[in-house]
C-alpha positions in Angstrom: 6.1 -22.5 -31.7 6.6 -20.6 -28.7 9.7 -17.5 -28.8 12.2 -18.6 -26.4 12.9 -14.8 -25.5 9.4 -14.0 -24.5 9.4 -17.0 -22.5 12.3 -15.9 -20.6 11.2 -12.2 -20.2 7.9 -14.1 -19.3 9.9 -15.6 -16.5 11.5 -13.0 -15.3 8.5 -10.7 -15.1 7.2 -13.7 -12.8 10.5 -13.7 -10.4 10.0 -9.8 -10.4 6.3 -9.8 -9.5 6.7 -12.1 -6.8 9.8 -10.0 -5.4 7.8 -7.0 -5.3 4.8 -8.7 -3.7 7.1 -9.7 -0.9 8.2 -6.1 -0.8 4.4 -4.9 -0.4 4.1 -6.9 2.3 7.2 -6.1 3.7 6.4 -2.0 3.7 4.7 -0.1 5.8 2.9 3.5 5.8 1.1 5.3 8.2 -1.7 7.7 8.4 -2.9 10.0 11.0 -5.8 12.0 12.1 -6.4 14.6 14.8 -2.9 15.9 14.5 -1.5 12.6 15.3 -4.0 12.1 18.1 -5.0 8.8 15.5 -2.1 6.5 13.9 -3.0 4.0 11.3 0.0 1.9 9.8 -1.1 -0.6 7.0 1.2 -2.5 4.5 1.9 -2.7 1.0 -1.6 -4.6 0.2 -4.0 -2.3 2.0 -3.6 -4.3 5.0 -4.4 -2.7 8.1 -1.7 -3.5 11.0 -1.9 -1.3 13.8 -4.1 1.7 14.8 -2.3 4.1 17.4 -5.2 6.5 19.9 -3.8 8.8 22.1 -5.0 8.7 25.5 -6.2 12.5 25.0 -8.3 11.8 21.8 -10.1 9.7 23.8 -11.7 12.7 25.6 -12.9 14.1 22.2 -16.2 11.8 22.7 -17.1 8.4 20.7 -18.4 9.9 17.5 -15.1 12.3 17.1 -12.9 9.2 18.0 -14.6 7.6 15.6 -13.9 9.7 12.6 -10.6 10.4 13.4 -10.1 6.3 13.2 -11.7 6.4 10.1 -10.0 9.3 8.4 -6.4 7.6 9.5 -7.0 4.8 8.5 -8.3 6.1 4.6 -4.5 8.2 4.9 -2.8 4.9 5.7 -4.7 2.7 2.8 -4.3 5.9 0.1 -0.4 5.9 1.1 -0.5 2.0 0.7 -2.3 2.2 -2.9 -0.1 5.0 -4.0 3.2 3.0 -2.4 1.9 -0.3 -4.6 1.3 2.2 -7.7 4.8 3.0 -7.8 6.5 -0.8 -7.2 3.8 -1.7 -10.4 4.8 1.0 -12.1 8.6 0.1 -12.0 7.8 -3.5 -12.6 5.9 -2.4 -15.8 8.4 0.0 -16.9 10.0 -0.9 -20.1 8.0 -3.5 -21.1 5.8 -1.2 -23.3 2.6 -1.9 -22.1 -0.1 0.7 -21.7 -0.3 2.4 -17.8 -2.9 1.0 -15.8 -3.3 -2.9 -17.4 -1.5 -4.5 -14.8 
């Protein structure tokens, strides 16, 4: 027999989760390299979305352009991790289950 109040909180775990995908999707962060020369913005699932250059960082030469690209763009996805942390985190709060299993 199943407990009608676990099958409710079930539920509304389920109306919350999707809520707070559509949120992560929704968000944005952005990450830079160079000193802004380099602007990655991704979304709440590690989505990239758009990546910004600076007409002067493109004198720096293909292989510094390069890492710069690459070093905003890991800022932009560590912000979007940490950002989708958090939203779990509140989601799981209260619910007594050990951090980190969802």
């Amino acid at each position: 027999m199943q407990n009608p109040k676990m099958m409710k909180q079930l539920q509304q775990m389920q109306t919350r989760m999707a809520k707070l995908q559509e949120e992560l999707d929704e968000a944005t962060v952005s990450g830079s390299a160079g000193g802004g020369a380099v602007t990655v913005t991704a979304n709440g699932h590690q989505k990239i979305l758009t990546v910004t250059i600076a007409p002067e960082a493109l004198e720096e030469g293909a292989e510094l352009l390069a890492d710069m690209v690459l070093a905003a763009c890991n800022d932009a996805l560590d912000r979007s991790r940490e950002l989708a942390a958090k939203q779990m985190g509140q989601l799981t709060a209260g619910l007594g289950l050990p951090p980190g299993l969802i």
